[in-house]
C-alpha positions in Angstrom: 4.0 -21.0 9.0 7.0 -18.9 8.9 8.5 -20.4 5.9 5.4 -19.8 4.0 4.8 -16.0 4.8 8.3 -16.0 4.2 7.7 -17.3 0.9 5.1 -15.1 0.1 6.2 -11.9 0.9 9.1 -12.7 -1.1 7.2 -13.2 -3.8 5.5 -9.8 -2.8 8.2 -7.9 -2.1 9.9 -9.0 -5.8 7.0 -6.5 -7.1 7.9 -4.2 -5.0 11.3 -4.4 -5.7 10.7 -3.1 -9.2 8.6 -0.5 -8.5 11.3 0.9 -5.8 13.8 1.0 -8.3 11.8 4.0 -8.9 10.8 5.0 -5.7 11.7 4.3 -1.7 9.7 2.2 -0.1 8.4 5.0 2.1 7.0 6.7 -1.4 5.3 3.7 -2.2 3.8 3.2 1.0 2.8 6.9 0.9 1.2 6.3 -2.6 -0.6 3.7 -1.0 -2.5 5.7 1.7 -3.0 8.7 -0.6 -4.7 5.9 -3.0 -6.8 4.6 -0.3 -7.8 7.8 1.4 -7.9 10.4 -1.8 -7.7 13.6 -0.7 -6.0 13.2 2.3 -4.3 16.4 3.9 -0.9 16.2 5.3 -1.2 16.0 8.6 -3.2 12.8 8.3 -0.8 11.3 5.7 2.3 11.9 8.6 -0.2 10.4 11.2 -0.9 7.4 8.5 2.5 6.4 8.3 3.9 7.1 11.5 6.0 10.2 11.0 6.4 14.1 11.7 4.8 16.4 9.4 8.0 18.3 8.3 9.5 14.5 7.2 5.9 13.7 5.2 6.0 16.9 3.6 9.6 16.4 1.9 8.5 13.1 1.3 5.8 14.6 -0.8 7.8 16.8 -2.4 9.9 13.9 -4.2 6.1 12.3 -5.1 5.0 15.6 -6.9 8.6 15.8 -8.6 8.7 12.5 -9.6 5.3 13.0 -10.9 3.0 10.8 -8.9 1.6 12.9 -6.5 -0.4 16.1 -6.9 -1.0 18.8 -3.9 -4.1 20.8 -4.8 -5.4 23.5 -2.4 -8.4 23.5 -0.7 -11.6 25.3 -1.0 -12.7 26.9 1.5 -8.7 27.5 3.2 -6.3 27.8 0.6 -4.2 26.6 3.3 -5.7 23.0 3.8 -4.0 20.8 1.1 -5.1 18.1 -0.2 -3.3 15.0 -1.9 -4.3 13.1 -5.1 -2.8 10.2 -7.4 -1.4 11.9 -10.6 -2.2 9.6 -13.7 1.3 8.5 -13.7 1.3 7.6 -9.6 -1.9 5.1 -10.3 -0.4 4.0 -13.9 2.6 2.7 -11.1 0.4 1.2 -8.6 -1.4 -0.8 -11.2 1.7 -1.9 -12.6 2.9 -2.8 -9.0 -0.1 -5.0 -8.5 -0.1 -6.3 -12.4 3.1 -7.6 -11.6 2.3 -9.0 -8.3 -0.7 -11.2 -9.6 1.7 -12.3 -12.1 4.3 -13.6 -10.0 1.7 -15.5 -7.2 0.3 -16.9 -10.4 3.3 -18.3 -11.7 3.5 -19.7 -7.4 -0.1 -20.5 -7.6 0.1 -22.6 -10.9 2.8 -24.3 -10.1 0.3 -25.9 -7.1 -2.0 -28.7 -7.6 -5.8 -27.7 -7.9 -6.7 -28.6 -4.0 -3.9 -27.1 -2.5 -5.1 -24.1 -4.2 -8.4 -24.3 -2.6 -7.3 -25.5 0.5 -4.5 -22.3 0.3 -8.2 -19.9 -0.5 -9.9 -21.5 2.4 -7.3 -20.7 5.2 -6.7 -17.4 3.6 -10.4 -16.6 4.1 -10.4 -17.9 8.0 -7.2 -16.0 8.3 -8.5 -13.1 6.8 -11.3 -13.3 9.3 -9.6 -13.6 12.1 -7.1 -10.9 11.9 -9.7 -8.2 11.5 -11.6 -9.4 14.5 -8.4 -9.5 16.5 -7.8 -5.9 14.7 -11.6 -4.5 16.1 -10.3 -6.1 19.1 -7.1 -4.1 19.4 -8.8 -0.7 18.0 -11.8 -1.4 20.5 -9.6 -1.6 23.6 -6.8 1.4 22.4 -10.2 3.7 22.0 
């Protein structure tokens, strides 16, 4: 089992290796949880990936220099700031995950037809079980 998510996250992580060349792997990851959670504030982008506000804020400094990230104040309080993908920072992401589907299909191709289904069925089970043992975890922390 090792060898295998071994295996895939190297595949994975040869994506990401390209995009990084770019960015840190902190920016990406940051990229990623503005992306899923548009219009996040600061605050909960720090809390998101585990670091002090001060560090999140430089962090999103580089993103808006680089040109990937966007700060645009709130409404109501000028001071609330929220965060948004530029053109450029989901042009990336979707470059990052272009290249991704390439390389597992190059893996995946490379596989006979039924371990390719028998690969999709334990992913699915998998999948299943690590978000019940997720609502598990958040269920008892809450």
């Amino acid at each position: 089992m090792d060898a295998a998510a071994e295996a895939l996250l190297s595949v994975w992580d040869s994506a990401r290796e390209r995009a990084t060349s770019r960015l840190s792997g902190s920016q990406l990851r940051a990229l990623i949880v503005v992306e899923q959670y548009d219009g996040i504030n600061l605050r909960g982008l720090a809390e998101s990936m585990g670091m002090i506000l001060s560090s999140a804020s430089r962090l999103c400094d580089r993103l808006v220099a680089a040109g990937v990230l966007e700060r645009v104040p709130g409404r109501a309080d000028r001071r609330e700031i929220s965060l948004h993908l530029t053109p450029g920072g989901e042009a990336l992401l979707a470059e990052l995950r272009d290249d991704r589907r390439e390389r597992l299909a190059a893996v995946l191709d490379a596989m006979t037809s039924g371990a390719r289904q028998a690969l999709l069925h334990g992913l699915r089970e998998f999948d299943v079980a690590a978000r019940a043992e997720t609502a598990e975890e958040e269920a008892r922390t809450a």
